[in-house]
N, C-alpha and C positions, 0 to 999 in steps of 0.2 A: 041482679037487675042493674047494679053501678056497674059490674063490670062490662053487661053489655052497652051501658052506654058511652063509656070508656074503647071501650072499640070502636062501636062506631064516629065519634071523633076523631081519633086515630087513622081512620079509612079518608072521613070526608078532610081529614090536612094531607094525607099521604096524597090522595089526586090532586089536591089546589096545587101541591108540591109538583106533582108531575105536570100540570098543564101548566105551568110557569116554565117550567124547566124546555118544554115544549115551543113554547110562541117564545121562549129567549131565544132558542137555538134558531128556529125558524126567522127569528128578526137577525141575527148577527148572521144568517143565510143568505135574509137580504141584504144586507148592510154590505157584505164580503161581494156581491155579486155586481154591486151600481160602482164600488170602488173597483174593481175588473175592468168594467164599461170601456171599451174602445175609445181611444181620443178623435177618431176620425167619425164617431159620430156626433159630436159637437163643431169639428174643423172640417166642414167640406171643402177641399179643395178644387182650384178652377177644373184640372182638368176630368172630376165625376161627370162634367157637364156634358160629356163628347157620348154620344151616342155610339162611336163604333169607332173602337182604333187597330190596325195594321200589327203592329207589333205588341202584344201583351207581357205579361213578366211571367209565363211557364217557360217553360222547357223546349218547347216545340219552336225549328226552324222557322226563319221569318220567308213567307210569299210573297215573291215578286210579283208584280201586276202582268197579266197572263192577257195579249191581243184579242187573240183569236181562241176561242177556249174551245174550238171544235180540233184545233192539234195534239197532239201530245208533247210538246216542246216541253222542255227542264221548267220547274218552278224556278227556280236562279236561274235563268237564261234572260240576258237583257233584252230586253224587249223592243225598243230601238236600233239594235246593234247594227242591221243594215243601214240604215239611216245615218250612224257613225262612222259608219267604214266607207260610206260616200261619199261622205265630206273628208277622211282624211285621204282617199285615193283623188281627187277631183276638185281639191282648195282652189278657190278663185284666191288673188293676189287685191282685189279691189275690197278696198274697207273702208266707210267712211261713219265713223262713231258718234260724230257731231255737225252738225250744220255752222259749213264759213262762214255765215252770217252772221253766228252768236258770238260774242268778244267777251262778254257779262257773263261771271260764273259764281257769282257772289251768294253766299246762301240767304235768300229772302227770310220774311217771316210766313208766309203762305207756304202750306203743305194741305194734305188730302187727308185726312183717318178713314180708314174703308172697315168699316164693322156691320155692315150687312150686306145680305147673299144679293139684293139689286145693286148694291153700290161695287158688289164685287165685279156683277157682270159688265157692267160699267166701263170696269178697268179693263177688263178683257177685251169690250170693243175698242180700247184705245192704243192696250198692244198689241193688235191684229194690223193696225195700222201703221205699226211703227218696222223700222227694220234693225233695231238696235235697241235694248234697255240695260240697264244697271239692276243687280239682285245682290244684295246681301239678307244675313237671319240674323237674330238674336234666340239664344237658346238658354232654357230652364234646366239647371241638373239637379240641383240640393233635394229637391223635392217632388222629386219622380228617380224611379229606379233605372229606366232607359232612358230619361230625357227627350224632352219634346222642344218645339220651334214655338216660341212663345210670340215674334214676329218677325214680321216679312216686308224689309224695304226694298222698295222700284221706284225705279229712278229713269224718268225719257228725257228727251231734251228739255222740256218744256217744264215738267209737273213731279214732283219727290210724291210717293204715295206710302204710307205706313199701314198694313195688313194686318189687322187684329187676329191671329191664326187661332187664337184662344176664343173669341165669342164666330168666329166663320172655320172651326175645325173640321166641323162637315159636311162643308160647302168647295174648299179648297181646290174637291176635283175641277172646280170651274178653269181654271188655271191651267191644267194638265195638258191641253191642246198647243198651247200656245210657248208654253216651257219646251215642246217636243217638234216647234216647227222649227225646220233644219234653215227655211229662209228668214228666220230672224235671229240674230244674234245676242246671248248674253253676255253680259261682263259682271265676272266677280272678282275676286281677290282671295285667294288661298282657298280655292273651291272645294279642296279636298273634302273636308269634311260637312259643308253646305248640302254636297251633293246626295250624300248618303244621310243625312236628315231629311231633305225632302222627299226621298225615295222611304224611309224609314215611316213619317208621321202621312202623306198624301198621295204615294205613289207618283209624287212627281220625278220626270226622268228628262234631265236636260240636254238638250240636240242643239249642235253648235254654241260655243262658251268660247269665248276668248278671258284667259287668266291671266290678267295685269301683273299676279308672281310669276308665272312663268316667264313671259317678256323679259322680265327683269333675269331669269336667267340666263334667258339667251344672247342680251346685251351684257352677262358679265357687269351686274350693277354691285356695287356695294355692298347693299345691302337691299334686302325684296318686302320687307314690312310695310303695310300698308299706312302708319304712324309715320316711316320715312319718305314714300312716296308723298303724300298730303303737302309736309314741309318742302319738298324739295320741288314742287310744279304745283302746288296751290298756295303756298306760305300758310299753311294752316294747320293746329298744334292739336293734340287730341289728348283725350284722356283716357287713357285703355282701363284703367281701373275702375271704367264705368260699366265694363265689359261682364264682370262679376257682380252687379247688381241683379236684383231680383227682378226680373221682368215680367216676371205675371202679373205685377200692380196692375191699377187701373184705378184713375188716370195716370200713367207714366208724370214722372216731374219733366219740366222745363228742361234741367239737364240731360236728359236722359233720352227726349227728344231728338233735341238738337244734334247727339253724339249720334242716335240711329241713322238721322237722318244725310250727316258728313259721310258717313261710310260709303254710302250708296250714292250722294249728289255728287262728287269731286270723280266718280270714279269712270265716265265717260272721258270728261276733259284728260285726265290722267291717260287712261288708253289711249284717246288720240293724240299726247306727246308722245308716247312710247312708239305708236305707229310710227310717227316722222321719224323718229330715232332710227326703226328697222330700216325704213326704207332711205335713208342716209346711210347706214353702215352696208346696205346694198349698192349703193353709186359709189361709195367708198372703194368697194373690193372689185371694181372693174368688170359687172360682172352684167350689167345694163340690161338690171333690172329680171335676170333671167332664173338666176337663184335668187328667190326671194327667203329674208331671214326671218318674217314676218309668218310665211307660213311653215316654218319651223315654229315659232310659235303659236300658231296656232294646232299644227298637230299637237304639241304637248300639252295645250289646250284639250282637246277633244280626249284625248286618250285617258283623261280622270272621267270622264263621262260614263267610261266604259266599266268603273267600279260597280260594285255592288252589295249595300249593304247587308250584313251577316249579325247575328247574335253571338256573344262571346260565348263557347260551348268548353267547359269543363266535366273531367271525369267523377266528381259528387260535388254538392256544392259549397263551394267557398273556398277549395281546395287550391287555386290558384294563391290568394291572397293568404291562409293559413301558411303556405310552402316559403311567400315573401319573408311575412313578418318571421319566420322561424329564420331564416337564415338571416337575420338580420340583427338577431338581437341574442344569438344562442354562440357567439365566435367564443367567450371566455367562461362558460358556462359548465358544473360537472356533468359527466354522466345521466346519473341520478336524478338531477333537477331539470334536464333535456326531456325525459321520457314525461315527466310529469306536465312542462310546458308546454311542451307539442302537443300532447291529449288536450290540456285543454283551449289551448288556441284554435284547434281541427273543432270543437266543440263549439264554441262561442263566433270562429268566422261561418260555419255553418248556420247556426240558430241566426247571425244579422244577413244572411243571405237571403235566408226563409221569411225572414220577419221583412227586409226592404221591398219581396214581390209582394209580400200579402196587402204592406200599407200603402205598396205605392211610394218608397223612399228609396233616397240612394244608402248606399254602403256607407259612408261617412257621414252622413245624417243620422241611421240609427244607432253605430257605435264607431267611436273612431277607433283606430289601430293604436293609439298612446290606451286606449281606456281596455282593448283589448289585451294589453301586454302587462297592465297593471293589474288586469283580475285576474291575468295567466300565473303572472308571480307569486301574489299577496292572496291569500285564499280568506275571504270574508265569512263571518259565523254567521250574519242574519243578513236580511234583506237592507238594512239600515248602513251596514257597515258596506256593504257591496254599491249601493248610492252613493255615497262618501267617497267610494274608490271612485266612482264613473266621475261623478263631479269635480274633483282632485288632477285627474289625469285631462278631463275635457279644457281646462285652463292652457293647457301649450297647443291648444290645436287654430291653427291658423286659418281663419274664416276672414271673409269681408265683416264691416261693422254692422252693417244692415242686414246680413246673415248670423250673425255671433248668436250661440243658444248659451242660457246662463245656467248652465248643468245639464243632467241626463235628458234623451229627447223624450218627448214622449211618448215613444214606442217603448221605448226600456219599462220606464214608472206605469205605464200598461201590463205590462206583462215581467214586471220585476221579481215575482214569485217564481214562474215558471224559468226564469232567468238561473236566479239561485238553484231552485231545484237540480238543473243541467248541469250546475258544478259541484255539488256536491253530492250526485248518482257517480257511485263508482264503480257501476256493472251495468249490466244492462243494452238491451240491443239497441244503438242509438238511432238507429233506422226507424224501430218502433216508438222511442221517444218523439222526434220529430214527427213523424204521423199523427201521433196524440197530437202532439202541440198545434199542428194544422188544424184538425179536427176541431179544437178548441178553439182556435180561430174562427173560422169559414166553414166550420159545418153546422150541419143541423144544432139551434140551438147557439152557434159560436157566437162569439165575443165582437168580436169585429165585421165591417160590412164587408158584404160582397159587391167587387164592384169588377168593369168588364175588364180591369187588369190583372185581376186574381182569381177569379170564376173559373179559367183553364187551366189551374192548378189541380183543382178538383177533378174537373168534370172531362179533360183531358188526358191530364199527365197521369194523375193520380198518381203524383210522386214515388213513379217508376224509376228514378233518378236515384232515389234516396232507400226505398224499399226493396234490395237484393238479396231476399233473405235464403233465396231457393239456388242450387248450382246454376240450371240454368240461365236464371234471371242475371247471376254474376259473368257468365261467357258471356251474354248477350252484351252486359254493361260493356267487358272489357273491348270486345268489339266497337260497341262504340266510342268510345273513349279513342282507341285506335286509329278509329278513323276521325274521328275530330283530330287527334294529336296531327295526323297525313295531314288533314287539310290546312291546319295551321302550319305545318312544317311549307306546304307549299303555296300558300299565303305571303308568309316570309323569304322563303329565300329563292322562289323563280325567280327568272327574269319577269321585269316587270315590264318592258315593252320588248321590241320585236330584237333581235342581235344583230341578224344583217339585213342590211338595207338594200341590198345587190348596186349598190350604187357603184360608177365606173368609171376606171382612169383609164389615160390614154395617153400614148406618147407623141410626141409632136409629130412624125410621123403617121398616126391615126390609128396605128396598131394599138391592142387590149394592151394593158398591162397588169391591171388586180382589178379585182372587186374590191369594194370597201363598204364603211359606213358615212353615215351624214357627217361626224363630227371632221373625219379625215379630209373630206373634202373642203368643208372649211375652212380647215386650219390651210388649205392650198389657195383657197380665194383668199381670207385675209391679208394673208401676206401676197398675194400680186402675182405668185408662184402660177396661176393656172387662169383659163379662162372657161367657161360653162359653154357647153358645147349641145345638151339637151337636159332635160326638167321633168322627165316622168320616162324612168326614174334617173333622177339626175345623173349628171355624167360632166367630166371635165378631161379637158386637154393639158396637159402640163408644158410649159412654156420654158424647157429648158431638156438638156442631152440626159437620158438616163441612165445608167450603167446597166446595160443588157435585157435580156428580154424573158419573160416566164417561160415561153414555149423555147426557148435557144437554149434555157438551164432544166428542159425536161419537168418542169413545175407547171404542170395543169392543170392541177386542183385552184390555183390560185386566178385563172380565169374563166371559173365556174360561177354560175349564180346556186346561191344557197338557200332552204327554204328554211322555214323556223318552226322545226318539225323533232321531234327526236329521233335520232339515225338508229333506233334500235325498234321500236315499234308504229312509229307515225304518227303518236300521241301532240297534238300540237294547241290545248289549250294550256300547257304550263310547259317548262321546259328549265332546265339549269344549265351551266357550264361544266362538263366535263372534260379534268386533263389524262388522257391515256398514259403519258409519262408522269408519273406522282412529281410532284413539285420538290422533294427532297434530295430527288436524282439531279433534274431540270435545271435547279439554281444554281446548280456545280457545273454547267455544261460552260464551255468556252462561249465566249460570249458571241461569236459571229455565226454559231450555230443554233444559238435559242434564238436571237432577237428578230422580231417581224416574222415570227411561224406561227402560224394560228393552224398549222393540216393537224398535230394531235390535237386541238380543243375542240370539243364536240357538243353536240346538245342530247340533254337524255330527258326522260323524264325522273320521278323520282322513283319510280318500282324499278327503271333498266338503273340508274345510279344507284342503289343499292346491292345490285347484283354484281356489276362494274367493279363496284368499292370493295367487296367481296372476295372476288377474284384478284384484284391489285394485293392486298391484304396478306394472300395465299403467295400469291408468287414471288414478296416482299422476305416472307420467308423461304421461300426457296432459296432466292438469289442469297441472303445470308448463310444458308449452309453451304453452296456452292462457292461461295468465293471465302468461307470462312470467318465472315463479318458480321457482330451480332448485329441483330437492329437495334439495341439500346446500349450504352455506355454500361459497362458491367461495372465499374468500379474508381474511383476518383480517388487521389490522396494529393497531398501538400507538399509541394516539392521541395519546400525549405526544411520540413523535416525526411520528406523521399531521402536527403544528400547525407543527412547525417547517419540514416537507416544502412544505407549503401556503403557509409564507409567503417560502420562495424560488420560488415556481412562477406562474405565470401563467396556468394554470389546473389543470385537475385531473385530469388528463392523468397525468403522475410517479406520481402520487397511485394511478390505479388500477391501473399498473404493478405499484408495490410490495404488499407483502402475499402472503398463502401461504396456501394451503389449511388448514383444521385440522387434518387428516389428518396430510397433511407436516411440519406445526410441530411436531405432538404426536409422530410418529416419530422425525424427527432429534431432537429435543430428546432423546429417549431412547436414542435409539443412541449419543449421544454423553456422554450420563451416565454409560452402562455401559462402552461398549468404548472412548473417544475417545484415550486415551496408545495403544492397541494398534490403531488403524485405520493403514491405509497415510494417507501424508499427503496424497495426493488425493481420496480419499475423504472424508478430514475437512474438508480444503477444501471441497468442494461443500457437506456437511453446513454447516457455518458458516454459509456463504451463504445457505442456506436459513432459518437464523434470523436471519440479520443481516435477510435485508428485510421479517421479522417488525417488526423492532426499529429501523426506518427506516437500515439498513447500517452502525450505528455499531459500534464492539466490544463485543464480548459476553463476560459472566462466565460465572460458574458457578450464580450466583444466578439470571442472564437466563435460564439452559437449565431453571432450575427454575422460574421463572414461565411459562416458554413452556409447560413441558408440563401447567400444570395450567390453560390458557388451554382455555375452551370444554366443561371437567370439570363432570357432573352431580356433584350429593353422593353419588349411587349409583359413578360413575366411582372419585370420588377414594378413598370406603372400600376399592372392590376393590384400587386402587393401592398405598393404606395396608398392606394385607396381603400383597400379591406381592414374592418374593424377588426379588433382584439388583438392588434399588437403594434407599439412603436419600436422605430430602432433608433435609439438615442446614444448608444455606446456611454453609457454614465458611467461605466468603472463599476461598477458595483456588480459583486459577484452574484447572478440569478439565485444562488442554490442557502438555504438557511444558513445561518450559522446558530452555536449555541445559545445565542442570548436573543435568538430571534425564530424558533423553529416553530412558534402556534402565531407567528404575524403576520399582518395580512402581506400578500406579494409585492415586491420592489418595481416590479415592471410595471409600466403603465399604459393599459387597454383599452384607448382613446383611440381613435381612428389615426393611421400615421399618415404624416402629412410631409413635404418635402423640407419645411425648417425642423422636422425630428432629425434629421442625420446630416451631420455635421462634414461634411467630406475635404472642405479643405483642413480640419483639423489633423488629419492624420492621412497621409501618402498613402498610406496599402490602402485607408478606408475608401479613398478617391479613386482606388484603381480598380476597387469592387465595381463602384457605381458608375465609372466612366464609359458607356457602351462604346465610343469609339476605341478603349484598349481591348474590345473583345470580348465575349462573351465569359468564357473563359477566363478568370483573375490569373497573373502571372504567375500564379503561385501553387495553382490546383495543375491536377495533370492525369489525365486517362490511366490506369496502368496497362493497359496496352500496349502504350509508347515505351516501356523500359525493354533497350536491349542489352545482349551480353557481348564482352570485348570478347577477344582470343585469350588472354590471361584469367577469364571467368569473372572479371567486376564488372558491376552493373551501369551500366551508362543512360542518361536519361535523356534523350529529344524534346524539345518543346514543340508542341503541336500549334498548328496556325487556323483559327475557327474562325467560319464566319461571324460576325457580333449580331446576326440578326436569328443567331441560329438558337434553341435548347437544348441542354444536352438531356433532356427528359426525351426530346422526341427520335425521331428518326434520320435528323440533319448529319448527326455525327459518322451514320451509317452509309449514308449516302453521298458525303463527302467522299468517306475511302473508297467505296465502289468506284466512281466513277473518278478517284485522283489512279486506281489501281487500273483501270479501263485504259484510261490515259497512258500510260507509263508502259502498259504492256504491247496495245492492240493503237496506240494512238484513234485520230481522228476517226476510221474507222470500224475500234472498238465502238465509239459510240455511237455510231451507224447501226451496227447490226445490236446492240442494247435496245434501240429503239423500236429497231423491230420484232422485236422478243417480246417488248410490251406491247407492239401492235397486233399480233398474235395473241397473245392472252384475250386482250380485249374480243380479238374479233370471236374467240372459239366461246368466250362467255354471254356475250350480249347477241350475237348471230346477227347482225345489223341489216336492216333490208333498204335502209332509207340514206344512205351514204353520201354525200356531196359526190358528184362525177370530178373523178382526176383524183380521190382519194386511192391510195394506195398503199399496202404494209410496207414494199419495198422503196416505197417513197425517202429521197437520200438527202432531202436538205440542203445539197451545194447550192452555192448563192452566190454571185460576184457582187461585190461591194465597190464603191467609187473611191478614187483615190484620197478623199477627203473627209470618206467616212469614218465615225469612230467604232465601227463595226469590219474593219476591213483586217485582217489577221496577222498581217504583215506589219501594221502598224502598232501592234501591243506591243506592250513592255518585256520583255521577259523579267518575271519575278524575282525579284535578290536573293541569294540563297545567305545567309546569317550565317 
């Protein structure tokens, strides 16, 4: 009987036991769950308030506002474009910015606040009325991932108006009619990027803009800042540092104001100096009134209009900024410590990628780059020591005072677990990590809200971006990535406006002479040289005898009008500069045969330019087996020890032995400036080697590995050198390599970024003849082995070769110097006649051209008569001194 009731005690402590054990775990469940809690549901921010924005933070390309939606036209198709191209074919020359009435430009204390959708409409009827206003923005980045237009100043003659875009962001289209009427004119200042925020947050597309920076290019101002202008035609001083303030407050301060409201009041008055300006430097140039310089500025005006804003599109995400920071911080770094850095920088620029769309933040708001490089390095055991780092590293990060955050943001201390976790999973498909992490977020159940910037993450993208886990899904990806890389490639490096202008000179006489561009004919009005003879499309007379005539030198490509099209497929929304003769041959050419040829430069687009490039490439190598010429400098040696090699030798033999690639020279030399106390010793051995038969095998310093590496350096080479981290060249005498009492120390060299007081050049003559680009690329002292010949007696004699100093001997220059100095010498002028149409051939059998300028031609010959006073005329060159 006690023992059963021994048991049963036993029973009823064992359950009190478990249902304790029970509602703990359950309470520290909840406890784990509210400390999780998103900080954005306590911090709503202004812009949760927008019922519906344009551009959200997925993945998915941004749409353009679409006219007529019964067409099919491009979603990126500008949607004014007509409207644009009216105004720049059919500029009126009449502009009047301000009423000669007004003499008073003094900034009052009365202005407008427009914060509701009737007071907007308000505005609208007053610039329907007007034929001219002023627009600047102020814009929010810290705390939005794309940045939004926090306001919007206009400015008439009369009334400055301040545009709440934060409490009327869904009103804004009110606006939209009146930005896009082509009879009323804007004025902004560096509109570039105005443009493509209004288009970005409203769909606003601006139709005739006159750009107060531009003006100032085309007047050749000093300087085009809108800080400078204010002073220099208002006497009034500004504060740009206000520029970086937080503009989504409300109420704005006093200062903050006043600074919106300068930007946008001064900046009529200001256009209407610049106006008299133009049309001053037009009575100027004799030219009454007919070429107006004015609507040169305004075409360059209109033609930002024509932008259009785009989403920055990478192949996974964070992948751009991961790729920065690595090369940035990895110049003096091992191996070993590279592979582990890169993972997790690719790991943590991804997670603040993922983490900036979900909350609605920028990149440097959720983590900075100093905080990423410190938990790339230092690897933290708990979530405490990983705060520490963030906090630690956020101190050097350079914010306004009124933006400064005093440690990690609160996106990290949000999600500081799942933080950790990502660095210390050392498998794992991080595809599937990030999914979870989302999911954890913004899904069912997630942590954080859902709001309409993050919502098409989900319910769109379904981070297809980041989940490629199947083959196909990867072809698809690389594809795309592909074509984004295309479209950036042609982003950057088309032309950006039109190339020819078909505009036309004429000789006093009335005969053609060239087509040209606008710039050309300027430079004829300026100077007084010419007089304007008609304006659409311009055209000028030259007020002076010309030396011969295109059609009497058999040159009728040169009184063709050209379209701005590419000559291989008709492609003419992009287009680049293509030169049929590679520029390596071209710059060797005698000078009265390249200067003022523009028949080989063509326009392609970028699929016929790569084909082009292709085929030049191919035949680059031909022409070296053919004339026996490699395309690269095969080997370099030191001709103060060449002399001494030669004169124990018996012939020249040793001679072509010794010597090393530039390549190699210029490698080793620099592996061993960086890493050479921390290389294994066989490694550094071979390395040595390699410079010693540079340096005819003697021993080498520290000084030798820094002449070696600047052996065969363009001026362009050595600047970039000049500025890349992980190595100085200070020539301290001190030899790079251990010695005994120093072989576990750390390195001599010092891997601070080199700057022009690291090298010393007037200390030492040879060190001065490295760096002097005008003694040549080439140092006195280095020398091709190609250039050693042999006497009749079998000793070796050596040449010193004469290089251009703008040339590399990494590239192709050196190759295409002797081509065409051996062209010369055998086949004279007429070698390079028919050289040129060897390349006009290639070209034409590769790209099949359909779109050609008329008067293009392969056996097109270049003769050109030159005036007796040109310095293009052939008669009057130097003949070269022979040494």
């Amino acid at each position: 009987m006690e023992l059963h009731r021994k048991a049963k005690i036993a029973l009823v402590v064992a359950s009190l036991a478990a249902l304790t054990i029970y509602f703990t775990a359950r309470r520290r469940r909840k406890q784990r769950s509210v400390r999780s809690s998103c900080y954005l549901r306590d911090d709503q921010k202004p812009q949760y308030a927008f019922k519906r924005v344009l551009a959200d933070n997925s993945y998915s390309a941004f749409k353009h506002l679409k006219l007529d939606m019964n067409t099919d036209n491009d979603v990126n198709s500008y949607p004014y474009e007509s409207e644009i191209l009216s105004l720049l074919e059919n500029s009126s020359s009449e502009f009047d910015f301000i009423s000669s009435e007004r003499n008073d430009f003094t900034l009052s204390d009365t202005y407008i606040w427009v914060e509701t959708a009737s007071q907007l409409e308000e505005l609208v009827d007053v610039l329907n009325k007007e034929t001219v206003f002023a627009v600047d923005t102020e814009q929010h980045s810290l705390r939005s991932f794309l940045g939004f237009t926090a306001l919007v100043q206009i400015s008439t003659d009369k009334e400055d108006y301040l545009v709440d875009t934060i409490a009327l962001h869904d009103s804004m289209s009110l606006l939209r009619p009146v930005f896009a009427n082509s009879h009323i004119c804007k004025v902004f200042h560096g509109a570039d990027n105005d443009i493509l925020w209004l288009q970005r947050d409203f769909h606003i597309y601006v139709v005739n803009l006159f750009d107060t920076a531009k003006a100032c290019e085309v007047l050749s101002k000093p300087q085009k800042s809108l800080a400078y202008l204010l002073e220099t035609y208002c006497g009034v001083a500004t504060n740009k540092m206000l520029q970086r303030e937080d503009w989504r407050q409300r109420p704005l301060s006093e200062e903050m104001v006043r600074y919106a409201r300068t930007d946008a009041h001064y900046l009529l008055h200001i256009a209407n100096c610049l106006l008299s300006e133009l049309k001053q430097v037009n009575e100027n140039s004799s030219t009454d009134g007919k070429f107006n310089f004015l609507l040169e500025a305004s075409r360059r005006s209109n033609m930002i209009c024509l932008q259009l804003y785009t989403k920055e599109t990478e192949g996974s995400p964070g992948e751009s900024a991961a790729s920065s920071i690595c090369y940035r911080h990895l110049n003096s770094q091992l191996n070993s410590f590279k592979t582990q850095f890169q993972d997790h920088v690719r790991r943590l620029c991804a997670w603040r990628d993922l983490m900036a769309r979900v909350h609605d933040e920028s990149l440097r708001y959720v983590l900075s780059d100093q905080a990423i490089v410190a938990l790339a390095t230092q690897m933290s055991k708990n979530t405490r020591e990983l705060y520490a780092t963030i906090a630690q590293a956020d101190l050097n990060v350079d914010l306004s005072p009124s933006l400064l955050l005093p440690g990690p943001s609160p996106v990290v201390c949000s999600h500081l677990d799942d933080l950790h976790c990502l660095l210390r999973e050392k498998s794992g498909d991080l595809d599937n990590i990030f999914l979870g992490i989302l999911q954890n977020c913004i899904g069912s159940n997630g942590s954080c809200p859902l709001s309409i910037f993050n919502y098409a993450l989900l319910v769109k993208y379904n981070l297809k971006m980041m989940t490629i886990s199947k083959k196909n899904d990867r072809r698809n990806a690389k594809k795309m990535s592909k074509k984004a890389s295309r479209e950036l490639f042609v982003q950057k490096f088309s032309c950006k406006s039109p190339v020819y202008h078909n505009c036309r000179i004429y000789a006093n006489d009335g005969r053609l002479l060239c087509y040209c561009d606008r710039r050309k004919l300027e430079w004829y009005l300026r100077r007084e040289l010419a007089e304007l003879v008609d304006d659409d499309p311009p055209a000028i007379k030259i007020l002076f005898e010309p030396k011969g005539r295109p059609e009497d030198e058999g040159n009728d490509f040169y009184i063709q009008s050209k379209k701005n099209i590419c000559v291989g497929c008709g492609e003419g929304n992009h287009y680049l500069r293509y030169r049929i003769i590679p520029s390596c041959y071209r710059i060797h050419f005698p000078e009265h045969l390249k200067s003022h040829r523009s028949h080989d430069i063509v326009l392609l687009c970028v699929d016929c330019h790569e084909v082009a490039h292709a085929a030049a490439e191919k035949h680059k190598r031909d022409l070296a087996a053919e004339f026996g010429i490699p395309l690269f400098v095969r080997r370099v040696v030191d001709t103060k020890e060449a002399f001494d090699l030669v004169e124990s030798s018996d012939s020249a033999t040793n001679f072509q032995e010794e010597g090393v690639s530039p390549l190699e020279l210029r490698t080793a030399a620099m592996a061993l400036l960086r890493h050479g106390p921390r290389m294994p010793p066989k490694r550094q051995e071979e390395l040595m080697l390699v410079v010693m038969r540079y340096y005819g095998r003697r021993e080498i310093s520290e000084e030798d590995l820094e002449k070696a590496l600047l052996v065969g350096m363009s001026p362009h080479e050595r600047r970039r050198l000049q500025k890349k981290k992980g190595i100085a060249l200070k020539h301290s005498g001190q030899h790079i390599f251990p010695d005994a009492e120093h072989q576990n120390g750390a390195c001599s060299i010092d891997s601070s970024t080199m700057t022009n007081s690291s090298i010393d050049a007037d200390a030492d003559p040879d060190v001065n003849n490295h760096l002097n680009s005008d003694n040549g690329t080439v140092p006195e002292t280095c020398l091709p082995c190609g250039e050693v010949k042999v006497s009749d007696n079998g000793s070796a004699i050596t040449a010193q070769p004469k290089f251009n100093p703008k040339l590399s001997l990494l590239g192709h220059g050196p190759h295409g110097k002797q081509v065409v100095d051996h062209l010369l010498a055998e086949y004279g002028e007429d070698g390079i006649r028919q050289f040129c149409q060897r390349w006009r051939q290639v070209f034409v059998a590769a790209i099949q051209p359909r779109f050609l300028p008329a008067g293009w031609d392969v056996n097109h010959s270049g003769k050109r008569d030159f005036g007796e006073f040109s310095v293009y005329n052939s008669i009057k060159q130097l003949s070269p001194t022979i040494e």
